[in-house]
Biopython code that builds the backbone (N, CA, C, O; Angstrom):
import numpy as np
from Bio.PDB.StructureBuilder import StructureBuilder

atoms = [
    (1, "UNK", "N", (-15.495, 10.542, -0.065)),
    (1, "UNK", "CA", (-15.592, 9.158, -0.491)),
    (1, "UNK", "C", (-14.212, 8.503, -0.364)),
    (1, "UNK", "O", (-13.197, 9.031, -0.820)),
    (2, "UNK", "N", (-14.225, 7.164, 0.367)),
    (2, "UNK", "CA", (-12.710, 6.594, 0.569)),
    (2, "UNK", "C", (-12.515, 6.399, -0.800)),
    (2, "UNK", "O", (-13.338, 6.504, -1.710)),
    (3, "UNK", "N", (-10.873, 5.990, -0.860)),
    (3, "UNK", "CA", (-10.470, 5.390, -2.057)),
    (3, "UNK", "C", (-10.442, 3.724, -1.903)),
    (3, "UNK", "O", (-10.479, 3.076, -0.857)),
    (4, "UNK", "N", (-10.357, 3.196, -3.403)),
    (4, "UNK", "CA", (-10.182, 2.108, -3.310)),
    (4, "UNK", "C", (-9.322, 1.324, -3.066)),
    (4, "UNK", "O", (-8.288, 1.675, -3.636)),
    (5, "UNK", "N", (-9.161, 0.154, -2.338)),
    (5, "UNK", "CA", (-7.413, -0.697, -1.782)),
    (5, "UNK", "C", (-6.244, -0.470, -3.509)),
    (5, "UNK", "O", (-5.105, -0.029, -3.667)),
    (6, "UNK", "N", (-7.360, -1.073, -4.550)),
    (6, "UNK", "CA", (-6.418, -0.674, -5.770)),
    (6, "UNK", "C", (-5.995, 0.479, -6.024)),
    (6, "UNK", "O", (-5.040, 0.593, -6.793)),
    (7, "UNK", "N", (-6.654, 1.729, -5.387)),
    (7, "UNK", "CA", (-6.004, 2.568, -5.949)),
    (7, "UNK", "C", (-4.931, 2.899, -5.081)),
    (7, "UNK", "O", (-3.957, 3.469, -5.575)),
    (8, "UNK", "N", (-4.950, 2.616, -3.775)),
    (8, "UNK", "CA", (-3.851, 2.414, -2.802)),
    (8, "UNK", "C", (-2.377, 1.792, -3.475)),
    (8, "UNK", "O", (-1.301, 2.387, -3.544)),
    (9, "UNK", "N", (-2.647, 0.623, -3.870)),
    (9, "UNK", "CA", (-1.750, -0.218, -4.494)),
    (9, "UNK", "C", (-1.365, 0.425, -5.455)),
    (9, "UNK", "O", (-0.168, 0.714, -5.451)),
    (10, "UNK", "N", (-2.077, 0.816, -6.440)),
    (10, "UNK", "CA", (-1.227, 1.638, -7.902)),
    (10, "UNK", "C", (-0.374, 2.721, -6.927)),
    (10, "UNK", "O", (0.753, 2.228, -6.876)),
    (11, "UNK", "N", (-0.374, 3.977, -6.119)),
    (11, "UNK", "CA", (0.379, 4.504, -5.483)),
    (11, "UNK", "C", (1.695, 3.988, -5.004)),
    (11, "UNK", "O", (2.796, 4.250, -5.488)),
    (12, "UNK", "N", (1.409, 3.169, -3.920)),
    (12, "UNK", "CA", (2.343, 2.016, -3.913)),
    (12, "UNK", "C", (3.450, 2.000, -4.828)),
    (12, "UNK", "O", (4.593, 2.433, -4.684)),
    (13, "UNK", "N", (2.682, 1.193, -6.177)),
    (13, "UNK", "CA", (3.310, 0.795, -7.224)),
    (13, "UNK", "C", (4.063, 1.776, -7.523)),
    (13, "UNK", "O", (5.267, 1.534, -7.603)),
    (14, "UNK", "N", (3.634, 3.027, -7.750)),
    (14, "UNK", "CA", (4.190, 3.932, -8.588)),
    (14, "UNK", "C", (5.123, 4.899, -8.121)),
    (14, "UNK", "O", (5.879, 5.592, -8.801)),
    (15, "UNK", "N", (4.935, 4.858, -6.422)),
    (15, "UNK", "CA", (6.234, 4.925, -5.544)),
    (15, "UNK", "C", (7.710, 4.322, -5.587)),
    (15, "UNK", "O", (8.794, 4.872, -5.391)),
    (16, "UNK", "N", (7.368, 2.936, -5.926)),
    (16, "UNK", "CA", (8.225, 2.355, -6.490)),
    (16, "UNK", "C", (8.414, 0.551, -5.464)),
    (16, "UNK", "O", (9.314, -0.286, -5.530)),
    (17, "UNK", "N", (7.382, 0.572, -4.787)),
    (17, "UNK", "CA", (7.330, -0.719, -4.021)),
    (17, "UNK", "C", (6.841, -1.406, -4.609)),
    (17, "UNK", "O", (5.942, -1.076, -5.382)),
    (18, "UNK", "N", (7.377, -2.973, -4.413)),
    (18, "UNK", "CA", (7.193, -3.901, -5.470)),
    (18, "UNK", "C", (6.296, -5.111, -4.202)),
    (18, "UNK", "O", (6.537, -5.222, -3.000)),
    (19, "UNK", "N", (5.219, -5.890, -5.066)),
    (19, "UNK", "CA", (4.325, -6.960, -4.047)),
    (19, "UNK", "C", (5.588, -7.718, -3.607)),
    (19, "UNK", "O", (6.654, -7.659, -4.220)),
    (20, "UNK", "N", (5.392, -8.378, -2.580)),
    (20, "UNK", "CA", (5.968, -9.724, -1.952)),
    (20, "UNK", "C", (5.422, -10.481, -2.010)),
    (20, "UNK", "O", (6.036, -11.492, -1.672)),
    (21, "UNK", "N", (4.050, -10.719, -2.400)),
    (21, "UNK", "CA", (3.213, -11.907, -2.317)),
    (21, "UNK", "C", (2.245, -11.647, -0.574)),
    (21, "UNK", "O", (2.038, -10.548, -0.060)),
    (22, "UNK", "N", (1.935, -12.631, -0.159)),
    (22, "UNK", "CA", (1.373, -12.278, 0.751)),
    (22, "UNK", "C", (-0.039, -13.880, 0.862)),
    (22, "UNK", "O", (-0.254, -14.703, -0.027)),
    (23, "UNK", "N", (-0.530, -13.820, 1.868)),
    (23, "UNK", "CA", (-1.771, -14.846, 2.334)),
    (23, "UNK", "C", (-3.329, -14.487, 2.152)),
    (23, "UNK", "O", (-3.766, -13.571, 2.850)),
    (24, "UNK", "N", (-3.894, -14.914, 1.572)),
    (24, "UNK", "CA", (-5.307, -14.472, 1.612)),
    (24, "UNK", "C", (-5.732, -12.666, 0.903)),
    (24, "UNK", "O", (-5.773, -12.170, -0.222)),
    (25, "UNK", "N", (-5.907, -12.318, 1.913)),
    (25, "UNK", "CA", (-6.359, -11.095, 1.111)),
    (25, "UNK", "C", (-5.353, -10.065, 1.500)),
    (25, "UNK", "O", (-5.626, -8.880, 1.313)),
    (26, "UNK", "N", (-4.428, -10.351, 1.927)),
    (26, "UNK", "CA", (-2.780, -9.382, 2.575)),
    (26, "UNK", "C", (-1.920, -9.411, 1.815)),
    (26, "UNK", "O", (-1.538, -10.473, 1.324)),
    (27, "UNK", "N", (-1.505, -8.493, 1.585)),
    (27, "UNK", "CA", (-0.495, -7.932, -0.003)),
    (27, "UNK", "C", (0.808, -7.067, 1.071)),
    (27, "UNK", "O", (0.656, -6.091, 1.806)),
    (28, "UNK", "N", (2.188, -7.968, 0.757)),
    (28, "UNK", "CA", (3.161, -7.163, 1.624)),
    (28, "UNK", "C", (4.167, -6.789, -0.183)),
    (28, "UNK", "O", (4.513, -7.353, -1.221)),
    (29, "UNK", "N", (4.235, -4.880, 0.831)),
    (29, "UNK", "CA", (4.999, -4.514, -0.369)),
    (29, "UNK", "C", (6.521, -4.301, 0.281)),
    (29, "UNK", "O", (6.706, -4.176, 1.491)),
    (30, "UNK", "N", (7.356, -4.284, -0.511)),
    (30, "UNK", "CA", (9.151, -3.694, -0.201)),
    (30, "UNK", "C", (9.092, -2.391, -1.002)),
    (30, "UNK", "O", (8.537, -2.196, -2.083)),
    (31, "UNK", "N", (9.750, -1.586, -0.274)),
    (31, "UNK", "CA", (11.238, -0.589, -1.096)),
    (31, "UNK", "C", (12.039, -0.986, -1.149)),
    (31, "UNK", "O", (12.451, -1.817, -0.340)),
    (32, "UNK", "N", (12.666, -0.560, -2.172)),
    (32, "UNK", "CA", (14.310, -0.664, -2.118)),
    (32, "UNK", "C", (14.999, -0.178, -0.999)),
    (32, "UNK", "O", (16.094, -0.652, -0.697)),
    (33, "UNK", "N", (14.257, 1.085, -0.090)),
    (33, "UNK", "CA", (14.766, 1.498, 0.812)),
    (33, "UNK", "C", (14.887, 0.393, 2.207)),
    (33, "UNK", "O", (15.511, 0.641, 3.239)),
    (34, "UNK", "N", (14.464, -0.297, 2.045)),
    (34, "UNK", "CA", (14.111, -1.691, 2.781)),
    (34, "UNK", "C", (12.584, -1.140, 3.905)),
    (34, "UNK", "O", (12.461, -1.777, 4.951)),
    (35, "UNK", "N", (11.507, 0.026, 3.608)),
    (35, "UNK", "CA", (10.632, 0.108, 4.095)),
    (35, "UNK", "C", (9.917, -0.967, 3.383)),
    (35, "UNK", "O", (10.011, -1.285, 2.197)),
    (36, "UNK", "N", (8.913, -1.659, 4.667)),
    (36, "UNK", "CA", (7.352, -2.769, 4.354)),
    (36, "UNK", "C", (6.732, -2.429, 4.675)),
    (36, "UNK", "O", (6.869, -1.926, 5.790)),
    (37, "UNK", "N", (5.524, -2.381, 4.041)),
    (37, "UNK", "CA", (3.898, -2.362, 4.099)),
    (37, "UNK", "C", (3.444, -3.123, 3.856)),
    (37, "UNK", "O", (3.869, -3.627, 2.817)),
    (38, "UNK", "N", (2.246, -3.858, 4.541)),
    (38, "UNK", "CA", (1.150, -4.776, 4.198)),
    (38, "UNK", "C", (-0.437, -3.918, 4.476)),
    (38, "UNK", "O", (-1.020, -3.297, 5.364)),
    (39, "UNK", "N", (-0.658, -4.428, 2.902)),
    (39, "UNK", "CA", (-2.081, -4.240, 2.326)),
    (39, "UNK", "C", (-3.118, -4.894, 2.768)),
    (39, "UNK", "O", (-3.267, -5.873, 2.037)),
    (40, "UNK", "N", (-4.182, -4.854, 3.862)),
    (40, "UNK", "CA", (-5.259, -6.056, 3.694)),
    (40, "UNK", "C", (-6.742, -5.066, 3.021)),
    (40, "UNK", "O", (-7.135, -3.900, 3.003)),
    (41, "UNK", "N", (-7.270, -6.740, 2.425)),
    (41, "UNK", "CA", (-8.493, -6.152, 1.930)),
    (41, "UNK", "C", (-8.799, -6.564, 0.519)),
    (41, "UNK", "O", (-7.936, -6.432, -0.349)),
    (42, "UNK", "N", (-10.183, -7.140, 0.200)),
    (42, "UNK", "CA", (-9.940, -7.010, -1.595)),
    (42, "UNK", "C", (-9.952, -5.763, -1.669)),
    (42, "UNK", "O", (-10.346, -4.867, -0.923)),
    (43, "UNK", "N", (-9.022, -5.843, -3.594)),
    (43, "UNK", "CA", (-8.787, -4.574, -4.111)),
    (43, "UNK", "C", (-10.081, -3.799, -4.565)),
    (43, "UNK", "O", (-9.842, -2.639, -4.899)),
    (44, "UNK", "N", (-11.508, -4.219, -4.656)),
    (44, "UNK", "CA", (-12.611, -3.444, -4.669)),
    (44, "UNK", "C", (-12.830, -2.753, -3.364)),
    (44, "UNK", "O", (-13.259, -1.610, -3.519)),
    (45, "UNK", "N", (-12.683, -3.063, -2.309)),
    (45, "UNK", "CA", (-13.001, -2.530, -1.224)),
    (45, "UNK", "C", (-12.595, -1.389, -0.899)),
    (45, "UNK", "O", (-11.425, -1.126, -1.175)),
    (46, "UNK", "N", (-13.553, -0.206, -0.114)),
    (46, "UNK", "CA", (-13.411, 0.689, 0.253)),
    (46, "UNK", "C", (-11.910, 0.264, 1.341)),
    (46, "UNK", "O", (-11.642, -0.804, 1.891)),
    (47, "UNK", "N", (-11.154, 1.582, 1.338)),
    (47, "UNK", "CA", (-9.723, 1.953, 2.259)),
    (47, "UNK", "C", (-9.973, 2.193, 3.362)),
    (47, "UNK", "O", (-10.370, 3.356, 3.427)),
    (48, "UNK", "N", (-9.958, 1.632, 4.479)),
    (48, "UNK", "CA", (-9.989, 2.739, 5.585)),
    (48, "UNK", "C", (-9.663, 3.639, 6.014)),
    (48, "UNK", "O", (-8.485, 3.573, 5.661)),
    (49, "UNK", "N", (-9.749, 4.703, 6.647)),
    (49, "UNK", "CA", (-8.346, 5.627, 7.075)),
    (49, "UNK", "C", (-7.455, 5.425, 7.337)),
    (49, "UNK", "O", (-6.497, 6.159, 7.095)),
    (50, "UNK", "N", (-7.400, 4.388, 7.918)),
    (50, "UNK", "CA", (-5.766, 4.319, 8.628)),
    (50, "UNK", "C", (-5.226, 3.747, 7.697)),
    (50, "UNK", "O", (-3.997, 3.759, 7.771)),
    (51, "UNK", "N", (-5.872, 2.977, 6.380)),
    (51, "UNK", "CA", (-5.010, 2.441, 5.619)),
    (51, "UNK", "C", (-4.320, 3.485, 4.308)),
    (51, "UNK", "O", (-3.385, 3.223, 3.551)),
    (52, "UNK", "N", (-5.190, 4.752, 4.389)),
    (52, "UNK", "CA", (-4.821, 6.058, 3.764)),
    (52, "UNK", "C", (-3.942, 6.905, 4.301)),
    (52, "UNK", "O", (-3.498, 7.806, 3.589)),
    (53, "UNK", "N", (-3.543, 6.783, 5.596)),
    (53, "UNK", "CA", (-2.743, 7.491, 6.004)),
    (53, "UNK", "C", (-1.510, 6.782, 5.881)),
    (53, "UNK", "O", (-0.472, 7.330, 5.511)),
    (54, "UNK", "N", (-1.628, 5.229, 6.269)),
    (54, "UNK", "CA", (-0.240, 4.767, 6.274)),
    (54, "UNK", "C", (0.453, 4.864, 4.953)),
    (54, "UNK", "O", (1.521, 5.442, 4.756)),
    (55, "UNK", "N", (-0.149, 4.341, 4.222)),
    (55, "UNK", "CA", (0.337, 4.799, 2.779)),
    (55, "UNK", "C", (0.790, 6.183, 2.505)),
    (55, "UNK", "O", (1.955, 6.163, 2.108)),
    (56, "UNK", "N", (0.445, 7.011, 2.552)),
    (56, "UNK", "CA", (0.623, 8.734, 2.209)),
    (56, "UNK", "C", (1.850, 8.631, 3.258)),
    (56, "UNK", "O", (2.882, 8.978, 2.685)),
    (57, "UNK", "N", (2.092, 8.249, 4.683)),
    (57, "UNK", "CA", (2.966, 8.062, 5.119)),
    (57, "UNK", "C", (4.574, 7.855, 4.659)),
    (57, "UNK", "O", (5.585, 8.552, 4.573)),
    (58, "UNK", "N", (4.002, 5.854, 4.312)),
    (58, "UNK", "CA", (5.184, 5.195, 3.743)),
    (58, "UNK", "C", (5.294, 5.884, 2.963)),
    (58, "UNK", "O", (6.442, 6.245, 3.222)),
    (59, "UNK", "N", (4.848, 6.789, 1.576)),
    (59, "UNK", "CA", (5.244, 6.736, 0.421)),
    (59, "UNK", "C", (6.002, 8.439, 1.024)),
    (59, "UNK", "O", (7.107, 8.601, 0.506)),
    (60, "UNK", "N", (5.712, 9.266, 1.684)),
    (60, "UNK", "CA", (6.451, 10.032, 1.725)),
    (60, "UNK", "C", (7.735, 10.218, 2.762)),
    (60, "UNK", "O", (8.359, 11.245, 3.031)),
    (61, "UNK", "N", (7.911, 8.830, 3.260)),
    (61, "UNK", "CA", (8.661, 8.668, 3.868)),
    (61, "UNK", "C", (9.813, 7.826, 2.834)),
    (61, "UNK", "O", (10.964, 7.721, 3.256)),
    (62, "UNK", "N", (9.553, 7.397, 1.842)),
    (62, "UNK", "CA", (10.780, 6.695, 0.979)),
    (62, "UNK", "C", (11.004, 8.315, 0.317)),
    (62, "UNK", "O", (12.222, 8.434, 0.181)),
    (63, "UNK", "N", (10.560, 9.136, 0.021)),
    (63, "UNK", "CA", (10.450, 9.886, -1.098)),
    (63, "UNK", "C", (11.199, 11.097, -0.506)),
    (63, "UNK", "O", (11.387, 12.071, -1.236)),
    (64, "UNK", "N", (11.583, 11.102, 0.608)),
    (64, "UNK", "CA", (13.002, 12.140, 0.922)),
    (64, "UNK", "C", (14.305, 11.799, 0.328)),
    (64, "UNK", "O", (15.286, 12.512, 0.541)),
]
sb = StructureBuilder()
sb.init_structure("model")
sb.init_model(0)
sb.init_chain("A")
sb.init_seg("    ")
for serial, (resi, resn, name, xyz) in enumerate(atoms, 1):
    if name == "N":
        sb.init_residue(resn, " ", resi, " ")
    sb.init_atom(name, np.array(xyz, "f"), 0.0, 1.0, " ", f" {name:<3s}", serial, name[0])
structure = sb.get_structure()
């Protein structure tokens, strides 16, 4: 079962990337490390894969 875009985002969050704001249903996050990600999708909506991987990605790519 995918996860949800929110639960994407709490990860995110708890990585330590903060929203930028963003247009419509697109959520751009920062690191401090100066890595960006943008989120699309409401936050009920099923994740796609690729939007599960990029995340697990970014977040273990700030986290060295």
């Amino acid at each position: 079962m995918p996860k949800k875009i929110r639960e994407l985002i709490r990860e995110l969050e708890k990585a330590g990337f903060q929203n930028r704001g963003g247009k419509g249903s697109h959520r751009n996050y920062l690191h401090p490390s100066g890595t960006i990600l943008t989120i699309s999708g409401k936050t009920g909506s099923d994740a796609k894969p690729y939007q599960e991987k990029m995340v697990s990605k970014k977040i273990e790519e700030v986290s060295k």
